[in-house]
Every structure is written in structure tokens, then in C-alpha cells.
N, C-alpha and C positions, 0 to 999 in steps of 0.2 A: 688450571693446572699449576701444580707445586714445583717450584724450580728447586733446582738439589743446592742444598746448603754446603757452604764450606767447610770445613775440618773449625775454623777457627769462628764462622757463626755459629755453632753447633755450643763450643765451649762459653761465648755468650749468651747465647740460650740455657745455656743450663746453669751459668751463674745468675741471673737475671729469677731462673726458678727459684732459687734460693733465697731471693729477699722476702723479707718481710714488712711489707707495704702498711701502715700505717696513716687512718685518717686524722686530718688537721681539727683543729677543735671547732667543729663547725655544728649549729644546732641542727639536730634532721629528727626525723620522726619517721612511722612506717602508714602510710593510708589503711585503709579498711581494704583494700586490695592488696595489702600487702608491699606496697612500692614504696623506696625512699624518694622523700623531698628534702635536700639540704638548703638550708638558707644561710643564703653567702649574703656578708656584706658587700656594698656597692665600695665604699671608699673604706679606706683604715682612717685617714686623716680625721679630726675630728672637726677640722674646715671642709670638709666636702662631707659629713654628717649632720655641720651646721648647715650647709647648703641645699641638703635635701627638706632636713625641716623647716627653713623658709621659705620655701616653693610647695611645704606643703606634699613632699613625695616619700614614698616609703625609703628607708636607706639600707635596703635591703631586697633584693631578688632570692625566688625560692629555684633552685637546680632541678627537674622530676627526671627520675631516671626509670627506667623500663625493670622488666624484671633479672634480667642477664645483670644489669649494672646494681639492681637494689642487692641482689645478693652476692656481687661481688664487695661493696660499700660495708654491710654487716660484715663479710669476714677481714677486711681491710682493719684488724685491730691490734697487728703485731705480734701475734703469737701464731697466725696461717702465712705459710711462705706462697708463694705466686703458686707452683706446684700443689699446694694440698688444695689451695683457691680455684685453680684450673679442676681439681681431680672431684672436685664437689659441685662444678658446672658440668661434667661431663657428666656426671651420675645423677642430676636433676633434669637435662636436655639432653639427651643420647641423641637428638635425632639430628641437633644442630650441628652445622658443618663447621670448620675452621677453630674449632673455638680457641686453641692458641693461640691464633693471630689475632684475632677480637680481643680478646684476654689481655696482649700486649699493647696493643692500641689502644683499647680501654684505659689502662693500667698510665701508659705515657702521658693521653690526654690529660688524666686527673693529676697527675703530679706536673705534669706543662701551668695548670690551672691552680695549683697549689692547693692541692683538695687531699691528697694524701703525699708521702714522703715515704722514700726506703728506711 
């Protein structure tokens, strides 16, 4: 059940639609399924780069996101605001519930994680 939104969550919500989420320069690519895998660096430092190739480890993990988040990640390019992003999950998943608050969530983790930016 949806609890009723305040007069002034409402007004950030709907400034929040307005940005334009931007991914960070990270290498991804799309699978034969169609799914993005972004590969983040493990360190920036270039001591803990040295430190993965002296143990011999990759210095790099790949992120797999599902299909909700790979085509969030493709419009995540600066020219879709959160709103036309949301309006192109809703018209490829009609069936799915909440997607706003997925959306947001989604949205927050990735930029928590420094994966995109407003």
C-alpha cells in the first residue's frame, strides 16, 4: 500500500524527474541477451592496480544488471531526464508494479556507487 505523499515530497519528486542522469565513463557492452555488463575498476589508485597484478587478479569486476536496469544504463546518457526514462520502462513493462520507486532506487544506488551522476 502507497502512503499519500506530502505537498512538498511530491515537489521533489517531480524535481528529481527532471534530471538528467548521466553515465560515468565506465567500459559496458550489451550480451547476446541483450543485458548490460559495466566493468568498474576495483581501485583508482594506481598502488592498488599494482597490487592486483602482483597477486595475479584482475583489477577490475564486471557489474550484470538485469533488463529493467540494462535499459535504464543505455538511456542514462544525458539527453533522457528520469521522467522520459521512467515513461520508456513503463511502455516496455506495463505489467510491472512500482516502477517509480524502482526507478528511484535504482537511480540513487547508481549514483551512491558513482556509476552515473545528475
Amino acid at each position: 500500500m502507497l502512503k499519500k505523499q506530502s505537498k512538498k515530497e511530491k515537489i521533489i519528486i517531480e524535481e528529481f524527474l527532471n534530471f538528467k542522469p548521466v553515465r560515468e565513463n565506465f567500459e559496458w557492452f550489451k550480451t547476446d541477451e541483450n543485458l548490460v555488463r559495466i566493468v568498474v575498476p576495483k581501485f583508482k589508485s594506481k598502488l592498488g592496480k599494482k597490487f592486483c597484478k602482483l597477486l595475479g587478479k584482475d583489477d577490475t569486476f564486471t557489474a550484470n544488471l538485469d533488463e529493467i536496469g540494462s535499459l535504464v544504463w543505455e538511456n542514462c546518457d544525458g539527453k533522457h531526464t528520469v521522467k522520459e526514462i521512467l515513461e520508456i520502462l513503463e511502455k516496455k513493462f506495463p505489467k510491472e508494479e512500482n516502477m517509480l520507486n524502482r526507478l528511484i532506487l535504482f537511480l540513487q544506488q547508481m549514483r551512491k556507487l558513482k556509476y552515473i551522476n545528475y
